[in-house]
Structures are given as C-alpha cells and as structure tokens.
C-alpha positions as CSV (number, residue, x, y, z in Angstrom):
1,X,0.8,20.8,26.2
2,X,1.9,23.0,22.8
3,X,4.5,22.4,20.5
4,X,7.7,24.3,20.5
5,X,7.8,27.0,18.7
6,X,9.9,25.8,15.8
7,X,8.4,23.0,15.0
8,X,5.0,24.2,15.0
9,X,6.4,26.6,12.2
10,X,7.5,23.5,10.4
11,X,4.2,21.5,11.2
12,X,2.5,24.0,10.0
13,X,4.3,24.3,6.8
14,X,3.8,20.6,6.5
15,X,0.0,21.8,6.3
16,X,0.5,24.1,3.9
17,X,2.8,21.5,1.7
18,X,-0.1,19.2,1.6
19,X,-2.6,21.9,0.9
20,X,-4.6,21.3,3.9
21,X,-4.2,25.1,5.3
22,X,-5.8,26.3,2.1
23,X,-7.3,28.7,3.9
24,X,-7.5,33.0,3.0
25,X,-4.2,33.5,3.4
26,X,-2.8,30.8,1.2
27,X,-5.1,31.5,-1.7
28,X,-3.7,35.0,-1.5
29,X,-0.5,33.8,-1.9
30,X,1.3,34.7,0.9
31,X,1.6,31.2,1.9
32,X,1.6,32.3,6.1
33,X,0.1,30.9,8.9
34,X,-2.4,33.2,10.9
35,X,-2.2,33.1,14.5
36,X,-5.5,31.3,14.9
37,X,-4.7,28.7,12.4
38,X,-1.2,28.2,14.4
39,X,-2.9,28.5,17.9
40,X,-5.0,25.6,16.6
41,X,-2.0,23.7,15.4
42,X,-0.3,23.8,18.6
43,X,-3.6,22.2,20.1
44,X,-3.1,19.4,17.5
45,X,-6.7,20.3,15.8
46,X,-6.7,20.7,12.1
47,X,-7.7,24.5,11.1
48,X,-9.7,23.6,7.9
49,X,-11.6,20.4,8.3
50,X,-12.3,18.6,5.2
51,X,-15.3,17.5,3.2
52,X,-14.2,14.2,1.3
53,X,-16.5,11.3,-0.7
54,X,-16.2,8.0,0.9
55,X,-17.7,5.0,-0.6
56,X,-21.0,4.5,0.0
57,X,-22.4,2.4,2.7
58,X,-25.5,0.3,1.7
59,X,-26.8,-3.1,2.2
60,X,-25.1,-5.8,0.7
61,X,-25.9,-6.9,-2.5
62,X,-26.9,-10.7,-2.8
63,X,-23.8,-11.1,-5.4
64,X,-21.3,-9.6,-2.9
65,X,-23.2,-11.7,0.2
66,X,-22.8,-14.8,-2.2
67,X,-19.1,-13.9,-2.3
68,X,-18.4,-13.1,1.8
69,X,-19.3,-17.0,2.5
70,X,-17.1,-17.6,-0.6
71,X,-14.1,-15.7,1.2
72,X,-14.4,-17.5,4.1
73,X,-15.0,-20.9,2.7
74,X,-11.8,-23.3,3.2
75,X,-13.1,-26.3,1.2
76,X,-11.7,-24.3,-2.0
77,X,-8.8,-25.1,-1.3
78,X,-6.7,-28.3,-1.5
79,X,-6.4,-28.6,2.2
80,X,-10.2,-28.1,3.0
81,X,-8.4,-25.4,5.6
82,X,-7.6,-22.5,4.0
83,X,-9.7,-19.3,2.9
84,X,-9.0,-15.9,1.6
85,X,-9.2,-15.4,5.6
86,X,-6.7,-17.3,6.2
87,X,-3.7,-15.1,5.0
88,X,-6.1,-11.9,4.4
89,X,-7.2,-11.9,8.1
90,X,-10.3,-9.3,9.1
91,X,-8.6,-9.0,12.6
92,X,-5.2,-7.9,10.9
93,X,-6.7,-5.0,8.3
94,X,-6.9,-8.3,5.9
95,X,-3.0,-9.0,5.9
96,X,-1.0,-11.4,7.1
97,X,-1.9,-12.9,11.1
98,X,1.4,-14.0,12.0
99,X,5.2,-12.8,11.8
100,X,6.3,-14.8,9.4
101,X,7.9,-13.3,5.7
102,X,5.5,-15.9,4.0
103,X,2.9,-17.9,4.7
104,X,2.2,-22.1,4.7
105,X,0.0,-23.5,1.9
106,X,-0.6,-26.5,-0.6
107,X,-2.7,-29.9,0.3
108,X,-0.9,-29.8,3.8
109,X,-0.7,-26.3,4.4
110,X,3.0,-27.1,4.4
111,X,4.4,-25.5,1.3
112,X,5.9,-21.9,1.7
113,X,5.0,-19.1,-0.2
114,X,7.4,-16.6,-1.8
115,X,6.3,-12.9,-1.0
116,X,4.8,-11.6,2.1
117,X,1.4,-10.9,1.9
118,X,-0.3,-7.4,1.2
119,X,-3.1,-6.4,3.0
120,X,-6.5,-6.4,0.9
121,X,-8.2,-3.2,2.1
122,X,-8.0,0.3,0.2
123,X,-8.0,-1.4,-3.1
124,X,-10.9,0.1,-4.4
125,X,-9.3,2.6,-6.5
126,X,-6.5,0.8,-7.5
127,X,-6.0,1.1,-11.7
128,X,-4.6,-1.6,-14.1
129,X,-1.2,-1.8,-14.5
130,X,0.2,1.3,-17.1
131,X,3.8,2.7,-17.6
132,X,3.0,6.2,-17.2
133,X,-0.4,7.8,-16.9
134,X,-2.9,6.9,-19.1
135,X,-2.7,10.3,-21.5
136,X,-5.1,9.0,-24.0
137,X,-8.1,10.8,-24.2
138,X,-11.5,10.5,-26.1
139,X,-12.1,6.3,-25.5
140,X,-11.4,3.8,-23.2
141,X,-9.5,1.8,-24.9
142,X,-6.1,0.4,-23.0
143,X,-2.8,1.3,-24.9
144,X,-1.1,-1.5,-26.1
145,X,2.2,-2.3,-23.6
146,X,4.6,-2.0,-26.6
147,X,3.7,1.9,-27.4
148,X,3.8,2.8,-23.2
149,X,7.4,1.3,-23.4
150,X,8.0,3.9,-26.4
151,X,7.0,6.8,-24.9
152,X,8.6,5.4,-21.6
153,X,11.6,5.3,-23.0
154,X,13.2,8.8,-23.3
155,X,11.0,10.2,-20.7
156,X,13.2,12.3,-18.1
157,X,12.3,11.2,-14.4
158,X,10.9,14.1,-12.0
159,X,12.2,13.6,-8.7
160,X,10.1,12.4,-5.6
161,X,9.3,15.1,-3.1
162,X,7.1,15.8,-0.7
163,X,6.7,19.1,-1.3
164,X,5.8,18.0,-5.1
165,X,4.2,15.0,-4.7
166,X,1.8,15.5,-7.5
167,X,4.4,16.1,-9.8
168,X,5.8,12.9,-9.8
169,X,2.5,11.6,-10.9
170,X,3.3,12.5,-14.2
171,X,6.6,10.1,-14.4
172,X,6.1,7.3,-17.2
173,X,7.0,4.6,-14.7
174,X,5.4,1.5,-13.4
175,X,2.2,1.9,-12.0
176,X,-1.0,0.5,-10.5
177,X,-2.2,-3.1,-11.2
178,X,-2.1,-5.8,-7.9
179,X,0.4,-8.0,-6.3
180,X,3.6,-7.1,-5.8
181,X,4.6,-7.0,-9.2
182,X,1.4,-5.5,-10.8
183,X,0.5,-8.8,-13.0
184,X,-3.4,-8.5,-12.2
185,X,-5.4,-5.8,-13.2
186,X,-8.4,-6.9,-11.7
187,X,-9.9,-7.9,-8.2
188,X,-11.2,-11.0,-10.2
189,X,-7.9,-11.6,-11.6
190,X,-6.2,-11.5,-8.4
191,X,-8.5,-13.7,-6.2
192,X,-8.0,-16.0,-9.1
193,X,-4.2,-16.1,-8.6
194,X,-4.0,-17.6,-4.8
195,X,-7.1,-19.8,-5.7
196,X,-5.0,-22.1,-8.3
197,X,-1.1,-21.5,-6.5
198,X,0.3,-24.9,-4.9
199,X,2.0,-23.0,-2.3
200,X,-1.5,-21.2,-1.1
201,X,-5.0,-22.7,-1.9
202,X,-3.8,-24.7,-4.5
203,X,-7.5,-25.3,-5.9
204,X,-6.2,-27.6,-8.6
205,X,-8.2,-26.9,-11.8
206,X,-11.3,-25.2,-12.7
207,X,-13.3,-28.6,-12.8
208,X,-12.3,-29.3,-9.2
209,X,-13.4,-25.7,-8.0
210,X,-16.5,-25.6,-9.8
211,X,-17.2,-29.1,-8.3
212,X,-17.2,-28.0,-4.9
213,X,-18.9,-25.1,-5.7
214,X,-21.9,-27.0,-7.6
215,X,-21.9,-29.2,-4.4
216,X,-21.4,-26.2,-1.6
217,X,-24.2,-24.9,0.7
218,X,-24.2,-21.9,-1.5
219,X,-25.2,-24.2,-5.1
220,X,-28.7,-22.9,-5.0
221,X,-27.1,-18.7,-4.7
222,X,-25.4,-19.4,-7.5
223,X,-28.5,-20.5,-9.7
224,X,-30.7,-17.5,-8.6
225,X,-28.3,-15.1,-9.1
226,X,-26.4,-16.3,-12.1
227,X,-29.1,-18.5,-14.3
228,X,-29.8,-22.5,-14.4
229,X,-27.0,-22.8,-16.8
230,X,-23.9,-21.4,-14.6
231,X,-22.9,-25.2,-13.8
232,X,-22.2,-26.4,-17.4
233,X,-19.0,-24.7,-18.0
234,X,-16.4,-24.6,-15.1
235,X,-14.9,-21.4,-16.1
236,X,-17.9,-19.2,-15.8
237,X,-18.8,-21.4,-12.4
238,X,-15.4,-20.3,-10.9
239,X,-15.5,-17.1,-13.2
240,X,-19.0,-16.2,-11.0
241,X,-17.4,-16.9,-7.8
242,X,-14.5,-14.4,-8.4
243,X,-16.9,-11.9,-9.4
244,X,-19.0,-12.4,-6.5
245,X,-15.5,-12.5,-4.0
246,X,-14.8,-8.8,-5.7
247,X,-18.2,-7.3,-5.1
248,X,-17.9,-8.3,-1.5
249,X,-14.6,-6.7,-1.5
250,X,-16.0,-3.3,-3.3
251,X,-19.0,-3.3,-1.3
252,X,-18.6,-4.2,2.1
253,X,-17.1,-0.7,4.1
254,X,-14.8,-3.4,6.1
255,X,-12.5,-3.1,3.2
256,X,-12.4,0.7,3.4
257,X,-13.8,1.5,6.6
258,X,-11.8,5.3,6.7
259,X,-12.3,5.2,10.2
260,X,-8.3,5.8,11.4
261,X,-7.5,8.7,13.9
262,X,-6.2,10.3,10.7
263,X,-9.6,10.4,8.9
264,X,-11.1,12.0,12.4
265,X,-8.6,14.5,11.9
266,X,-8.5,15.6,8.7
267,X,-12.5,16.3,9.4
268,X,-12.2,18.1,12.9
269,X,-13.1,15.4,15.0
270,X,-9.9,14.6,16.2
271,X,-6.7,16.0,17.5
272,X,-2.7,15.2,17.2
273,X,-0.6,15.0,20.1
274,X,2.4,16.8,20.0
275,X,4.3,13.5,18.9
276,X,1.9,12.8,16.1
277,X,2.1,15.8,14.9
278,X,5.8,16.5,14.7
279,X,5.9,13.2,13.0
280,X,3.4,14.1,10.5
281,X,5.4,17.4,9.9
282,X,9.0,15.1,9.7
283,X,6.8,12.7,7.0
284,X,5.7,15.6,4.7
285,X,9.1,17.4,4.9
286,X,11.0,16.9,1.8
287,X,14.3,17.4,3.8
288,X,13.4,14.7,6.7
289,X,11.3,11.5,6.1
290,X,10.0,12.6,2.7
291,X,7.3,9.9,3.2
292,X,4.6,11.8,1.3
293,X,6.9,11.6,-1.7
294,X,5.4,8.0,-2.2
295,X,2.7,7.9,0.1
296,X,0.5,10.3,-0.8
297,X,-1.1,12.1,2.5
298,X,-3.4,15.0,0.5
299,X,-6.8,14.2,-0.4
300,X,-7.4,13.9,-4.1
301,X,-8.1,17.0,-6.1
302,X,-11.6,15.3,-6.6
303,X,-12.2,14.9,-2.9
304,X,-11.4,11.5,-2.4
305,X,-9.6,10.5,1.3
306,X,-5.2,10.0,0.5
307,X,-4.6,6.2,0.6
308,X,-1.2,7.1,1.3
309,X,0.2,5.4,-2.2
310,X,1.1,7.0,-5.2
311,X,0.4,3.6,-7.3
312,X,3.7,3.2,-9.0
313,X,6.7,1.0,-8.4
314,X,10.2,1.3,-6.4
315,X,13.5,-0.5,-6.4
316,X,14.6,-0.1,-3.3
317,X,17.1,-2.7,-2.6
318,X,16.1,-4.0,0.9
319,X,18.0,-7.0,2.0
320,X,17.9,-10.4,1.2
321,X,15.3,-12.3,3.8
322,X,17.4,-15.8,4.5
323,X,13.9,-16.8,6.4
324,X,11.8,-17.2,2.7
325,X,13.3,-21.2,2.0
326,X,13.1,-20.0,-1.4
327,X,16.0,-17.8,-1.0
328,X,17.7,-20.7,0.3
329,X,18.8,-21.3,-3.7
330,X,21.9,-18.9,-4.3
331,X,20.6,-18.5,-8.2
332,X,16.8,-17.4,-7.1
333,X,16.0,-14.2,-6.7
334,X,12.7,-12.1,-7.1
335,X,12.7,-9.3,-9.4
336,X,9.5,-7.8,-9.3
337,X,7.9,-6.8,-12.1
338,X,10.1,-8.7,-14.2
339,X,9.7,-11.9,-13.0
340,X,9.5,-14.7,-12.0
341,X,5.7,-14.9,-11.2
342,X,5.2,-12.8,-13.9
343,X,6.4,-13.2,-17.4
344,X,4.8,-10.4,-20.0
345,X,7.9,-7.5,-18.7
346,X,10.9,-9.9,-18.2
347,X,12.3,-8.2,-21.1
348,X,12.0,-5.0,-19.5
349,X,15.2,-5.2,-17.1
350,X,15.0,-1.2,-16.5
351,X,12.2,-2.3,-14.1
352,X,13.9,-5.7,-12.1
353,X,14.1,-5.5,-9.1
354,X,10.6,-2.6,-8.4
355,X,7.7,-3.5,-6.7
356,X,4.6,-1.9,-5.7
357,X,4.4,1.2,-3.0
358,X,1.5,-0.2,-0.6
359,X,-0.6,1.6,1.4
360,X,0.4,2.9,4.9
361,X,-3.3,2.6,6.0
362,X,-3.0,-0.1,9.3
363,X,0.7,-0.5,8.4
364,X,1.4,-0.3,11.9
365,X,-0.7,-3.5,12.7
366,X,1.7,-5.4,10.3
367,X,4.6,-7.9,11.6
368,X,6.1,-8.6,8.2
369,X,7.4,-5.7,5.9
370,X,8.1,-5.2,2.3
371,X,8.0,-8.0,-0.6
372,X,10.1,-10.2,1.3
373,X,9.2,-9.7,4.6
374,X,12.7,-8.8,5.7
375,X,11.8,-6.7,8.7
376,X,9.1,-7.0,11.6
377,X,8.9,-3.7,13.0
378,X,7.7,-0.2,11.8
379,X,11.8,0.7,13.8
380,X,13.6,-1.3,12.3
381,X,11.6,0.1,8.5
382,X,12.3,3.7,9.2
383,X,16.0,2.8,10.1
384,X,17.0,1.0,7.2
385,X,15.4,3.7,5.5
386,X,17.7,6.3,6.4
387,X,20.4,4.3,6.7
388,X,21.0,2.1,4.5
389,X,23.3,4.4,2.3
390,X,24.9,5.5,5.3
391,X,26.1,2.7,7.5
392,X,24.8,-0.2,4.8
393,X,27.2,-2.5,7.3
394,X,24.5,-2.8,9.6
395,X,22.0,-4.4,6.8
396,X,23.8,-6.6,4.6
397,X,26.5,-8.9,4.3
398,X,29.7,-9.0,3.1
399,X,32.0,-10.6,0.7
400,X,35.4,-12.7,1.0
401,X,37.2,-9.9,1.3
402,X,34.9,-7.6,3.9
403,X,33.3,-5.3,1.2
404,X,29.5,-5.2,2.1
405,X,27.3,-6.5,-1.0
406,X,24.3,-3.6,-0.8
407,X,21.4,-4.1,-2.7
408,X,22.2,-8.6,-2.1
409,X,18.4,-9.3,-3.2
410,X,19.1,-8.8,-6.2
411,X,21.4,-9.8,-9.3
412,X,24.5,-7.5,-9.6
413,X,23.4,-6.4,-12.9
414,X,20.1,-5.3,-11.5
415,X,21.7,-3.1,-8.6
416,X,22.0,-0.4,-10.7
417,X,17.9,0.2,-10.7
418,X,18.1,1.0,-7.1
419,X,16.5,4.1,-6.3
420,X,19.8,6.9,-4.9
421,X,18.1,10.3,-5.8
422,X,15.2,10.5,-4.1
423,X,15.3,11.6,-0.8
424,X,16.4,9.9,1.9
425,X,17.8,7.9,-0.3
426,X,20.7,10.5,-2.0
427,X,22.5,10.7,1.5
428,X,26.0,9.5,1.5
429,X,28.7,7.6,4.1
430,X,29.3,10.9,6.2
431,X,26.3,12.6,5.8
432,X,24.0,12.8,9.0
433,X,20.9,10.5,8.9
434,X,17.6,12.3,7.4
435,X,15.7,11.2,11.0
436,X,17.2,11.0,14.5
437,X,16.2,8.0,16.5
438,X,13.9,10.2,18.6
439,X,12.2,11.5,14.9
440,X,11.8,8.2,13.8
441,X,9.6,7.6,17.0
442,X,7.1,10.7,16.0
443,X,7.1,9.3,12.5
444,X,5.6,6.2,14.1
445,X,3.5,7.6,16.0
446,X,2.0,9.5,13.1
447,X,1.9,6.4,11.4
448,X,0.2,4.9,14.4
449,X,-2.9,7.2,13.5
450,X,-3.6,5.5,10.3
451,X,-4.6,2.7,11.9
452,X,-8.6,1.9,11.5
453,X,-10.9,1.9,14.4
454,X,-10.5,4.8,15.7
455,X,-13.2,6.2,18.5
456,X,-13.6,10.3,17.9
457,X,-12.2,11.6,21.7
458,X,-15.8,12.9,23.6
459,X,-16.3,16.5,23.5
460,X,-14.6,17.1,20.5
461,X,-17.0,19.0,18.6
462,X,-18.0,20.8,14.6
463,X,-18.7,24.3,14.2
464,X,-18.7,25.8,10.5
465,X,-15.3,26.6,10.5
466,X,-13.5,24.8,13.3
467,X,-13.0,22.0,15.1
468,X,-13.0,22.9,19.1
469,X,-13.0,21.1,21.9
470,X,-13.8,22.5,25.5
C-alpha cells in the first residue's frame, strides 16, 4: 500500500523541513526529492537513516542503586503508602496511573493535588530555568534573573513554525527548569518538592525524613557511600537521598529508553504506515498541525535524538478543569510561572498564565492532559487545538448574557498573554480548521509511534545507505 501521490510530495517535504532528507540533492540546493528517496517514502522507510548519541548504558552505580529502593520506598512519606512510584508510575512512562486531573496525597492519601502530573522520563537534558538563551560566553556563571528580564524586555518575538523551528530558539522567553512552572532547576531540587508537599508525600521536615532514613533497610548504603558522618545533620541525610534519587534517574536507560517506533525509524529499522506518515507530514507542516513548532521532531545539530520539546513556556488558555477541588474557589486560579507555587516571577505578569511545553515522548499512554488535566484523550487535545479560536462555544462557558468567556482559567487581565499568532492558533470564526477530523487521526497515529517499547518489525534490515526490507 503507497501513499497518494500528493501527499507523498508533502511527506516528503516534511523530510526535507526537518532536515532528515539531507541527502545530495539537498546539499546542492535544489531542495527535490529523487525518485529513490520518494519510492522509499511511499514504502514508509526513512531514505537517510540516522547516526545519533544516546546515553550510555552501563551498570548501575551504587549511588543511583541506593536511590532506585529510595524511589520506590513509601515510608517517606506521611502515609507510609506513597513513593515516587506512586504518581511517577514505571508502567505509565513514569506519569500519572490513573485518569484523574490530579492525584490523592497527605497522611491519608486524601488531600488533592493541584496540577496533573508530568511524566519523569526524557529529563536528562532539561536546562535550568533562563529567559532567553543563555548568550553568555567564556564562564559558567548563571546571569542574574534581573539582567535576563532586561534584555527580555524589548526583545521582538520570532514566530513559531515548523518549518523554522530552530529559529524560535533564539526568542528571550521562558525556558527550561522543571514542573510546570519551571521553579526547580535541578532533579534534586524537584524530588525535593513532592517529598515535603501536604497534598503528595507530605514528609514533614527534614528531621522526620532523615529519621526514617537513619532507621531504613538502606542506613548502612548510606554510610558506605556517603561517610560515618552523613546522619549528624538532617539536611545532608535528606540532601544525599535526593542526590542518590537523581543518579538513578540519569542513569538507569528506563528513564530514556529511546526505544519508540520513531527512534526505529529515524535509524532504518522501522517503517511508517501510510497513516503515520501522513500524520507526521500534517505535524511538521507549518500550514496544518504545526506541532514541530514546539515539539521539536529533528535531532539536535550535535546528534542528540528530538525529545519533541523546545524547553520554553506557552499560554495557551485551555479551559478551566471544574474536576481539580481547587478550582472549586472562584478567586483561585493557577498562573504558571507566576504563581502560586512559585513566588520569585509573580512580578513578571507578561508571563501568567505559561507553562512548560512537555515532551510528546509516550504522550499517547497519558489519560490526563496539560497543567490541569482538562482533557483525557490525545482527540479531544488535537480538537481544541484547532478549534478553540474557531468554535470556542464548544470549550468554554458562558456569561449572563451568552458571550463565551475564552481563555476562563485564567484572570481577565491575564487573557491577553494567550498565544493567537502562532499557527493554529491565528485562525479566526470562519476560517476552516488547520486539521480535518480524519487528519487529526494520522496525527495520532504518528504520535502513537513515540510511544517506548517498540519491537523493530523482522526482516527489516541495514545496508550502508538504506533501510530495506524484503
């Protein structure tokens, strides 16, 4: 079965968009498609397999083995029941289990949460949160937060497009750093956060942690690997532990396994149907999904594999979840990078209401979507998406008087931060949708292939140049 003719032209520009048909003919410059390369594209088999640097896979190192019973130990928490595990499953690409926006925690596993939780894997490379790219050269010393406001300030924004993607790299705009809102800059400083929250382990106080950790099954780890002395202070105890939780993390391949029908791909050892590829075309087409805008598909120009995220932040405006209790409060509302879980940018309102771009990695084992969880299916994500300028009705509520309140998760003075230029997001009431109903299925079906644990198909096989299968 081949693609039709026009959108194998289109898939194949796709290719060329995201640099993987940098073959003769592109370097050239006449930016065409040969016959073979297109014959191979209508077999869904990538013409120029790829050569990328994974992380390594070694033996554990004692520190990070120390730190896998650590992540799985539920007697840190105030309940005795909950781990990292529990809300960073291993079954579930370390996200969420369940469906719902947030999940139960606290000394009865009974106090809700506010956000829905991100998924821990492909957070290797993440960098500390920066406004802009970090132009300093010659040391690496961090600039200050009050002269990467400066320079933010009259900076002109390039658009997001997928035929660009890089060039939006160079916007001075919120970027890297985890959570939602970017308030950690560290894997230490974020295993730190759920550790001491009343509404997820809710470990109490660094005395109580290190207690349990002095008395744990794991006391006598902790003294070979850390000195005799690493019980007299609770902060370096429960300092220690966090270290040893973010080796594990670094370390162990289940946190960046690469092993999706994507990665098989983009090496030769895999081919597209005709539905995943036409989706993959309609998500690098700048005029269609524009997905790569954001999620970055191309491997790095360093040869590292595309974590599909760009790093920085977006206010997109999704609705209001009524589902979080915490929304239950008319005067609440989470804004992000300004607040309220984090405090150091709540003067900077130019940024309320922008969270993090995640990964699309496994997105497709997810139940829960975006900050707030409002959606539970990759359909319904892809239809808001391209519709939620068009027939915002559908989405969000409306007033006294019937006009529909867009944009209702946040304040109205923070509405205006909404992203409306980049594409699909600069479509009008009128205009036709950027993907039909039967586009938005390829795109999940592309999407579907980023999904780890793939198994290569047999009899796929590599030869210097291509990837051919009888």
């Amino acid at each position: 079965m081949t693609l039709g003719k026009m959108t194998l032209i289109a898939a194949a520009g796709a290719l060329l968009g995201t640099g993987l048909l940098a073959g003769a003919a592109v370097a050239a410059g006449r930016g065409r498609v040969s016959s073979r390369e297109a014959a191979l594209l209508a077999r869904g088999i990538n013409p120029h397999p790829v050569k990328l640097h994974y992380p390594p896979v070694r033996p554990l190192s004692a520190v990070a083995r120390l730190g896998a019973k650590l992540f799985f130990d539920p007697r840190l928490s105030a309940s005795g029941r909950m781990s990292c595990a529990s809300c960073h499953s291993p079954a579930h690409a370390y996200g969420p289990p369940g469906t719902s926006p947030v999940m139960l925690g606290g000394p009865h596993l009974s106090t809700p949460g506010f956000r829905a939780v991100p998924s821990l894997r492909y957070l290797y490379r993440q960098t500390p949160f920066t406004i802009g790219p970090d132009i300093e050269t010659g040391n690496d010393i961090p600039v200050p937060m009050a002269k990467q406001l400066h320079r933010a300030a009259g900076h002109v924004r390039v658009l997001k497009s997928a035929s660009t993607p890089l060039a939006a790299s160079a916007n001075l705009v919120p970027q890297g750093g985890l959570f939602w809102d970017g308030r950690a800059n560290s894997l230490e400083q974020q295993i730190n956060g759920p550790l001491y929250n009343p509404a997820e382990m809710d470990g109490g106080t660094p005395a109580q942690v290190a207690r349990k950790l002095r008395t744990g099954p794991y006391a006598q780890d902790f003294i070979r690997l850390f000195g005799p002395g690493v019980f007299t202070s609770p902060r370096l105890t429960v300092s220690e532990a966090m270290f040893a939780i973010a080796r594990y993390e670094i370390e162990d391949p289940a946190f960046h396994p690469f092993s999706s029908k994507f990665d098989a791909w983009l090496k030769g050892r895999a081919r597209f149907t005709p539905a995943e590829m036409r989706g993959y075309e309609l998500f690098n087409d700048p005029r269609k999904g524009n997905c790569a805008a954001c999620h970055l598909d191309q491997p790095t120009p360093d040869h590292l594999p595309p974590l599909f995220t760009d790093f920085q932040y977006e206010a997109l405006g999704v609705p209001r979840n009524p589902d979080i209790p915490a929304n239950r409060n008319p005067q609440y509302y989470d804004l992000g990078i300004c607040g309220p879980y984090r405090s150091d940018m709540r003067r900077q309102r130019q940024y309320c209401g922008m969270f993090l771009t995640p990964s699309l990695r496994n997105v497709a084992t997810r139940h829960v979507f975006f900050h707030n969880g409002v959606f539970h299916s990759l359909t319904q994500v892809l239809d808001w998406y391209v519709n939620r300028d068009l027939h915002p009705g559908r989405f969000y509520p409306r007033n006294a008087k019937g006009k529909v309140i867009k944009y209702n998760d946040l304040p109205p003075q923070f509405r205006k931060n909404v992203d409306s230029v980049d594409a699909p997001f600069n479509r009008h009431p009128g205009d036709p949708p950027a993907l039909t109903p039967a586009e938005i299925k390829d795109v999940i079906a592309f999407l579907d292939t980023l999904t780890d644990g793939y198994a290569p198909q047999h009899g796929m096989r590599r030869t210097n140049r291509l990837q051919i299968a009888p």
